[in-house]
N, C-alpha and C positions, 0 to 999 in steps of 0.2 A: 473555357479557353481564353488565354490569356491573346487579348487585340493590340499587334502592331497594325498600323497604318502604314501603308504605303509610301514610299518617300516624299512622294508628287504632291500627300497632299498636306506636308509639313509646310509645301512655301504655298498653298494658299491661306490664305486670310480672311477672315469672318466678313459679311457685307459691315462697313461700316456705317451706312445709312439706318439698315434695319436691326442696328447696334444702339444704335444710340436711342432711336424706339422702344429698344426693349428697356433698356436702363430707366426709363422714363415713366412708364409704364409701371416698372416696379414700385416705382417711388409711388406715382396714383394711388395701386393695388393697396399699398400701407398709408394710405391715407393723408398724403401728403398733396397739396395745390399744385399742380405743374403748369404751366403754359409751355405746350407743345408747337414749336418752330422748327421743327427739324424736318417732319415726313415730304415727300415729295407727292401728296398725293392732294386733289381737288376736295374742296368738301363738302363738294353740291352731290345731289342725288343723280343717279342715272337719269336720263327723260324719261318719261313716260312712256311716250310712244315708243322707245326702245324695249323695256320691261314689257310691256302691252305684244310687241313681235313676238319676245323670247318665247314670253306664254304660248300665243298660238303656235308657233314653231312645234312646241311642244304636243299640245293638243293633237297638232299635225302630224304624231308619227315622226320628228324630226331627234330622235332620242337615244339613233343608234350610232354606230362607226362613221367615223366621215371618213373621205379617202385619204390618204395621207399628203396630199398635195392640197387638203381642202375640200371644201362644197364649192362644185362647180358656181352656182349663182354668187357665192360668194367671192370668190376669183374674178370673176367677170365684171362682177361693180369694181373691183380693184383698178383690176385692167381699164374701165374705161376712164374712172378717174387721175390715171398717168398717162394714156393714150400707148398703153404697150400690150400686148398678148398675153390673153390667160397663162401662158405655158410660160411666163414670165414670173409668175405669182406663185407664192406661196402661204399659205395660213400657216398663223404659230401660235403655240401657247403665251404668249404676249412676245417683246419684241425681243423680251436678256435670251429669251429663247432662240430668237433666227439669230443673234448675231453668233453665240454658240453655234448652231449648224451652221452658217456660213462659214468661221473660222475653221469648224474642223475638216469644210467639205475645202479650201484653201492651204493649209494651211500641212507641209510637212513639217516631223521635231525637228526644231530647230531656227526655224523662219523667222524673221523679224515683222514684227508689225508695232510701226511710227503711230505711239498715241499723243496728243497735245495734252501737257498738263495745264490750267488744273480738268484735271477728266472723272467723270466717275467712276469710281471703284470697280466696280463689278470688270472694264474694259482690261485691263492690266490682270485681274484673275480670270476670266474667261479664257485671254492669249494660253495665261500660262497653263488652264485644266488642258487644253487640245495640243499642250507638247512646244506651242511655238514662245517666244521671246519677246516681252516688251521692248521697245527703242521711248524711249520719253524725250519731249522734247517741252521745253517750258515759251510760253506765251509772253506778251509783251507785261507792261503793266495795265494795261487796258481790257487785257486778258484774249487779245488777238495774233494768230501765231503768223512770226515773223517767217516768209515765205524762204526766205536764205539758209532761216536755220532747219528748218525742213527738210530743204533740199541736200544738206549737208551731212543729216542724220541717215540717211540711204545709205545703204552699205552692198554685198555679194550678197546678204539672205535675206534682205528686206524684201517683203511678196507685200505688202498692204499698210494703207495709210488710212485708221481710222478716222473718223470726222464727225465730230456732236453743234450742231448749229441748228437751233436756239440751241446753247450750251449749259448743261449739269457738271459745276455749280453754281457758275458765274452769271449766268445769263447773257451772255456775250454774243451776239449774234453778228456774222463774216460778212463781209461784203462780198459783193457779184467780183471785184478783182480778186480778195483772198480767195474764194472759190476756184475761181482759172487759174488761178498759182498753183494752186492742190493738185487741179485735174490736169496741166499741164506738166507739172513732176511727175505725174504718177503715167504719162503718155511717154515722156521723155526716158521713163528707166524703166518702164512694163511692168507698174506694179497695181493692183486691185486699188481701190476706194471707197470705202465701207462705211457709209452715212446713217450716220440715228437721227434721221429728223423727229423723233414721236412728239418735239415744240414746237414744231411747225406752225401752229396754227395762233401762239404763245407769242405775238412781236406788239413791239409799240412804239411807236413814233421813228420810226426808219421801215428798210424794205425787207423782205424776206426770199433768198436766196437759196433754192433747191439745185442741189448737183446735177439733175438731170437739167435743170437749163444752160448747162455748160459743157455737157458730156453724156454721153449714151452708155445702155449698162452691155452692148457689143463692145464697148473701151476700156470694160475691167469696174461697171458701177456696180456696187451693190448696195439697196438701199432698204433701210428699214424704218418703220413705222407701226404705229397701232394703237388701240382704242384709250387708251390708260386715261391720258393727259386733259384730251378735246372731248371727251365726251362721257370723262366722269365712270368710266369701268375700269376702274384699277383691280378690283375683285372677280372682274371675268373675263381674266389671264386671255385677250386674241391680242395679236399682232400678226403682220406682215410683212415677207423680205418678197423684192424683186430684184431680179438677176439675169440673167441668161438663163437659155434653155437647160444649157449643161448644168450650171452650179445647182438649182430649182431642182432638178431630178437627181443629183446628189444629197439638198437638203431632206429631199421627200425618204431620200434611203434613209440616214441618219432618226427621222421621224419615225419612219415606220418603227425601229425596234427601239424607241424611246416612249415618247410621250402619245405613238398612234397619231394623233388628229389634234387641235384645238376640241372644245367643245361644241357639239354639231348644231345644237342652235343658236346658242351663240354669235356664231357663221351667219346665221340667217336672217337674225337681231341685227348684225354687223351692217347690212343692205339699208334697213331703214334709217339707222344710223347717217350713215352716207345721205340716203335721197332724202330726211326730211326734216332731219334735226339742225339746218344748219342757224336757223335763230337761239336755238339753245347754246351753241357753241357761240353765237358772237353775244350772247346776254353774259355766258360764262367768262369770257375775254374781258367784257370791259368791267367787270364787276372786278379783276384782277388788275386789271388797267389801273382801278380804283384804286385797291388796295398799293399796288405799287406806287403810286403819284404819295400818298398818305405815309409810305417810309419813308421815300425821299424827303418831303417833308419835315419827318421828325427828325432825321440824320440830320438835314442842314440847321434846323434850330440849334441842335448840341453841338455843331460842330466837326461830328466824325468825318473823318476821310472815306473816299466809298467811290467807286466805278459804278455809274448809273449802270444798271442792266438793259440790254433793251427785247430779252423775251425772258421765255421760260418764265418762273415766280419765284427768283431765289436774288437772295443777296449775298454777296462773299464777299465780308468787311475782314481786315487787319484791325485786330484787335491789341497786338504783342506791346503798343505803347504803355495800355491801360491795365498789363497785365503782367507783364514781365517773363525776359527768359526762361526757357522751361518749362512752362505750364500751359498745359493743354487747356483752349479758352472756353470750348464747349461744355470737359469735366468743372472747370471751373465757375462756368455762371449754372450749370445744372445744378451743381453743389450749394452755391451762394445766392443766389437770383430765386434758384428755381425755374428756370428757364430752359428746355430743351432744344438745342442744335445740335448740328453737326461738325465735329471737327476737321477742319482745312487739311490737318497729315494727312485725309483718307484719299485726298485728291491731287498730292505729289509732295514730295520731297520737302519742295520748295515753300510750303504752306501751313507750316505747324503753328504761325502765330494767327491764321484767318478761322474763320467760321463761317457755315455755309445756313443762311436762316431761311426758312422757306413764308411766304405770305399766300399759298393755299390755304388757310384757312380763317378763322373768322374775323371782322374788325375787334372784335372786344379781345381777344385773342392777341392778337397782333399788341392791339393801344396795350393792353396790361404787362403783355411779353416783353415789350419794346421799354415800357415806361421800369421794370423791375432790372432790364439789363442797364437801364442808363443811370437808375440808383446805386447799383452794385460798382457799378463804374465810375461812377463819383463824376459824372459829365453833366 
């Protein structure tokens, strides 16, 4: 049988993060040197004491259906850690998954949802899998959005203002005012706020500013989170959305005939995680800490132009001096370098001369990655 595709899914687009991985990859596979700077992913091991729960979890008989809202114990460490009501909570298959049910539990064809560029990828295909309409809106050069222009991009079918802080790919992390500017537009024209903190935990040297200390999720918050980033389980797909009662028991429909549950021990893991890993996650932070002090660093020796980040582990340099009009800077030091990033077009319009480098992973990594893009570049 001869496969047409659907029209819907002509305008989405391949992740371009786990694109440029794969490219990369390829090249290893054939035996070539890569320094891998692209993935967003930590590359420390789980704790132990996590791994050690899952196990017994398991042992435990913990290996069947969770309910589609979650394991209740798992809910409840949520809840107390936000100070809101289990029935607030939801478990997800990591977090690209709640902001999908959230959008589509939000979200009629048509709807506007206000994303700040530069934003990651996946937010702009998500709107559009569930029917509704990017509005894009471009940040300052600092990579903070300017609260006027926000306010401006609202339209008749604007329903939701997503929000990434610590921000993918900039690192750019909002101040407690950009915050109230956000949650004050979105009060003032009745529309959702749909927060990805999963870098929460990802700041350095300033403060870190969660929507809930400006606004309640009775005001249209929804916010999401989950294990990926802080605690080294990118492989064992939980996240978290909190919401209101209403949207929560909309996402739990949506789940049900999708994905079922998270994985049920997992869920259970998730607890110990929370109560007792938190020296792992601040050994993990400043060991990043490190690693980011060490680019800066090396950028200010060469010279490059660059917006310090101040969370998340990524760097989004403008490269277009070094490289010239039209050429994509990531295909181009992959090619020449050998150097895997990710390219700036994937995160707005506005960005085809930047590249987004991640410093998850190791110093030798990084000094080798860093020292073969700066030969390539003749700096």
């Amino acid at each position: 049988m001869e496969f047409n595709p659907p029209e819907r899914l002509f305008e989405l687009e391949e992740s371009a993060t786990l694109k440029a991985s794969e490219k990369a990859n390829a090249m290893i596979a054939s035996g070539i040197k890569v320094y891998k700077l692209d993935v967003g992913e930590p590359d420390f091991k789980t704790p132990k004491k996590i791994i050690e729960a899952a196990y017994s979890a398991m042992n435990n008989g913990m290996t069947h259906y969770a309910p589609s809202l979650g394991v209740a114990q798992f809910r409840q460490a949520i809840s107390s850690k936000y100070s809101v009501k289990p029935e607030n909570v939801i478990a997800t298959p990591g977090s690209k998954q709640g902001i999908y049910y959230a959008l589509f539990s939000i979200l009629n064809p048509g709807d506007e949802v206000i994303i700040i560029n530069p934003a990651w990828p996946s937010y702009k295909q998500i709107v559009k899998l569930v029917g509704g309409v990017p509005r894009e809106v471009n940040a300052n050069e600092q990579f903070i959005p300017d609260i006027d222009e926000v306010e401006s991009a609202v339209g008749n079918k604007t329903k939701a203002i997503l929000v990434n802080s610590p921000n993918n790919p900039t690192g750019a992390v909002y101040s407690k005012s950009t915050i109230r500017g956000i949650a004050e537009i979105a009060h003032d024209h009745n529309l959702w706020v749909i927060s990805d903190e999963i870098y929460d935990r990802m700041v350095y040297d300033t403060e870190y500013v969660s929507f809930l200390n400006v606004m309640g999720i009775e005001d249209g918050l929804i916010l999401l989170n989950g294990f990926s980033k802080a605690y080294a389980m990118t492989g064992w797909r939980l996240g978290y959305t909190i919401g209101t009662k209403e949207v929560v028991k909309q996402m739990a429909k949506i789940q049900g005939h999708t994905a079922t549950s998270p994985v049920t021990f997992a869920q259970i893991a998730a607890i110990t995680a929370i109560n007792e890993c938190e020296d792992d996650v601040k050994a993990m932070v400043s060991e990043f800490g490190r690693r980011r002090a060490k680019v800066i660093s090396m950028l200010n020796q060469k010279g490059l132009k660059f917006t310090v980040p101040s969370g998340a582990f990524y760097f989004f340099i403008d490269l277009g001096r070094y490289i010239g009009k039209g050429v994509d800077p990531a295909s181009y030091l992959l090619e020449n370098a050998h150097v895997s990033t990710t390219s700036g077009a994937a995160f707005g319009d506005k960005y085809p001369a930047f590249v987004r480098i991640s410093y998850a992973t190791s110093n030798e990594t990084i000094e080798n990655g860093f020292g073969k893009i700066f030969e390539t570049l003749k700096v």
